[in-house]
NULODREN-394692 format. One record per residue (C-alpha): residue number from 0; residue in one letter; x, y, z. Coordinates in Angstrom, 3 decimals. Layout:
N
{NUM,'A',{X,Y,Z}},
...
This chain:
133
{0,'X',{105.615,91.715,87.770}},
{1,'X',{106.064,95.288,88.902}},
{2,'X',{109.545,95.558,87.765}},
{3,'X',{108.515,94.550,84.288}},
{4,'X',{106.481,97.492,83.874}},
{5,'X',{107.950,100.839,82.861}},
{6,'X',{106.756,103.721,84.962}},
{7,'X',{107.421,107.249,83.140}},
{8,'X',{108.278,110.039,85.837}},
{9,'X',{105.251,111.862,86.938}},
{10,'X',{105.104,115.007,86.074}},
{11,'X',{101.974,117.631,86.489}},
{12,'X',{100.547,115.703,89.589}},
{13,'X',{100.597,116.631,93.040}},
{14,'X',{99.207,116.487,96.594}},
{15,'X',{98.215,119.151,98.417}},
{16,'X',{97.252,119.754,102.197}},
{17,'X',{95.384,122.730,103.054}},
{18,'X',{94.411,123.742,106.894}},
{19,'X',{90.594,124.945,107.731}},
{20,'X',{89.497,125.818,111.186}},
{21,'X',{86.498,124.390,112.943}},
{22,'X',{85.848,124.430,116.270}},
{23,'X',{88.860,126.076,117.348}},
{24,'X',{91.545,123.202,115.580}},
{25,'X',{93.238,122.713,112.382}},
{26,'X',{92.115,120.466,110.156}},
{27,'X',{93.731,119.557,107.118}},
{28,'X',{92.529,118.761,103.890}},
{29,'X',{94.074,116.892,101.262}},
{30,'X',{93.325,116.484,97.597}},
{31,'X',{95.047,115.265,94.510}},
{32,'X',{95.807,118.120,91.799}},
{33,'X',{95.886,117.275,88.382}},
{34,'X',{97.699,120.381,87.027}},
{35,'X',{98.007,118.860,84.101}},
{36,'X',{96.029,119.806,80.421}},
{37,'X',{94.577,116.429,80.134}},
{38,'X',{92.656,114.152,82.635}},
{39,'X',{94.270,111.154,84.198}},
{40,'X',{92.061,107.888,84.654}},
{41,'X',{91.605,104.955,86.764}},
{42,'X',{92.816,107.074,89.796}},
{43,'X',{93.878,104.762,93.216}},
{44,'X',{95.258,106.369,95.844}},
{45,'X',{96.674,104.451,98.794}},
{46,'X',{96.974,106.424,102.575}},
{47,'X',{98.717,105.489,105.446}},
{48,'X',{100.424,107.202,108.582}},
{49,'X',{103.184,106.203,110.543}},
{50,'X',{106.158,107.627,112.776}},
{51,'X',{106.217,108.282,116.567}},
{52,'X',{104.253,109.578,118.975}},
{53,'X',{105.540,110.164,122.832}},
{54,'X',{107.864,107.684,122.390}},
{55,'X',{105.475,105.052,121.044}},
{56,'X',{105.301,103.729,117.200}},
{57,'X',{102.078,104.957,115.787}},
{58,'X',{100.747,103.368,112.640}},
{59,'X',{97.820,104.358,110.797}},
{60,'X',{95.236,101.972,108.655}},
{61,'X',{95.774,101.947,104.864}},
{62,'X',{93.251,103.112,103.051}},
{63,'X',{92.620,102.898,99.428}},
{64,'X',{91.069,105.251,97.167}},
{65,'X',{89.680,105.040,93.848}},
{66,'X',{88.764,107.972,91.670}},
{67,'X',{87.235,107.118,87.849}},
{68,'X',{88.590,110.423,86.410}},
{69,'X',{90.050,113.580,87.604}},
{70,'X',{89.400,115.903,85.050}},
{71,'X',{92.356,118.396,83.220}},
{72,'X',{93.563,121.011,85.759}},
{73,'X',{91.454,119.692,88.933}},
{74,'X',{91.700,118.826,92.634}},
{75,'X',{90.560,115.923,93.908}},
{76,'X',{89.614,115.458,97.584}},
{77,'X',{91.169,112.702,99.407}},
{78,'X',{90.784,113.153,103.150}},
{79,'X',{91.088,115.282,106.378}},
{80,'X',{93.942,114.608,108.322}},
{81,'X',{93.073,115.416,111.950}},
{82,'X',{95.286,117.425,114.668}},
{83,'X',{96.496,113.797,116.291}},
{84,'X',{98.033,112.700,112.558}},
{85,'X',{99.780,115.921,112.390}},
{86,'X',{102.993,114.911,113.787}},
{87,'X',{103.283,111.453,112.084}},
{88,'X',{104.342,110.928,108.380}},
{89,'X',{101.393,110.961,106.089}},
{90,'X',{101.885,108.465,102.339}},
{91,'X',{100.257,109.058,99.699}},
{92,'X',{100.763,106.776,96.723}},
{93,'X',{99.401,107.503,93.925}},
{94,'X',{98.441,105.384,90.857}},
{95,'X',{97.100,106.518,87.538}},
{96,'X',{96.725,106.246,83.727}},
{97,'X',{96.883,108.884,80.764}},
{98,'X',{95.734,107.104,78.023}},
{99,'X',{97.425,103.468,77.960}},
{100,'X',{100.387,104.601,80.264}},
{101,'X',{100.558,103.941,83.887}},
{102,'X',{101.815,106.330,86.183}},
{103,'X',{103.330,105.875,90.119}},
{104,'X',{104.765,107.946,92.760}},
{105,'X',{104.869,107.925,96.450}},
{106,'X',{104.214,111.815,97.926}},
{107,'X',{105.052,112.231,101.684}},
{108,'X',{104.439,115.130,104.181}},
{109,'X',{107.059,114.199,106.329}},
{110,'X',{106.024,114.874,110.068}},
{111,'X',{107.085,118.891,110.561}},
{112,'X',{105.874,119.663,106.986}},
{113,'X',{102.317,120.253,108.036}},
{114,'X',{102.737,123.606,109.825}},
{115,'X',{101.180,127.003,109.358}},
{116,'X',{105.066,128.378,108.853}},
{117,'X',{105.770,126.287,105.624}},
{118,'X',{102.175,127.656,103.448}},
{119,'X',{102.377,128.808,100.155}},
{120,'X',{99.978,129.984,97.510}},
{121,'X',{98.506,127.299,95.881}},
{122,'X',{97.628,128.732,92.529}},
{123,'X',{95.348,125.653,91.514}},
{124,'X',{93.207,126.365,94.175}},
{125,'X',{94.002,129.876,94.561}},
{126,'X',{94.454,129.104,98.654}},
{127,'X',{97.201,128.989,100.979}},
{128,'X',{98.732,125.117,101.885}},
{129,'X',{101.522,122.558,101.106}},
{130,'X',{101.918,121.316,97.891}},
{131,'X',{104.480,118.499,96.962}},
{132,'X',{104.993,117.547,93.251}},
């Protein structure tokens, strides 16, 4: 069972949520990072959205994501998050191994975290966005 099995903290791992323009909106793009000097395995990523929307509960489908490897001090691309899914809460849990030790956490852009106001430098990616670790 799940609460048989010791998660360590995460440390070193992040999402991140950059914007890019195209055709006059704001997209944004979001990838794992791996800051970390070693590469984590066996990578899933679970998405959802959810929150309200002119007064009506909005929830997005789950998807799931699976990544092999993401190599020592990498991004990896997860999805675009479109102008509509701005305003809702957007979940990311992650799941991974480093070595023979899995790792969990649950990182959230809470629905007035993606704005232009709260960038910052990304040094990973050398690029402006939102990073939570």
């Amino acid at each position: 069972m799940k609460k048989d099995i010791d998660f360590p903290k995460v440390k070193g791992v992040g999402v991140c949520a950059i914007p890019k323009e195209s055709d006059g909106q704001t997209f944004w793009h979001v990838s794992l990072l791996n800051m970390l000097k070693e590469p984590i395995d066996n990578v899933l990523v679970s998405t959802k959205g959810y929150g309200k929307q002119k007064d009506e509960v909005v929830k997005t489908s789950e998807l799931r994501h699976f990544f092999e490897k993401v190599e020592a001090e990498s991004p990896q691309p997860i999805e675009v998050v479109p102008n509509e899914l701005v305003g809702l809460a957007n979940q990311y849990w992650v799941s991974f191994y480093i070595g023979r030790k899995i790792y969990d956490k649950k990182f959230i852009f809470l629905p007035d975290t993606l704005l232009e106001k709260n960038l910052t430098k990304i040094e990973l990616l050398d690029d402006q966005g939102i990073l939570i670790i």
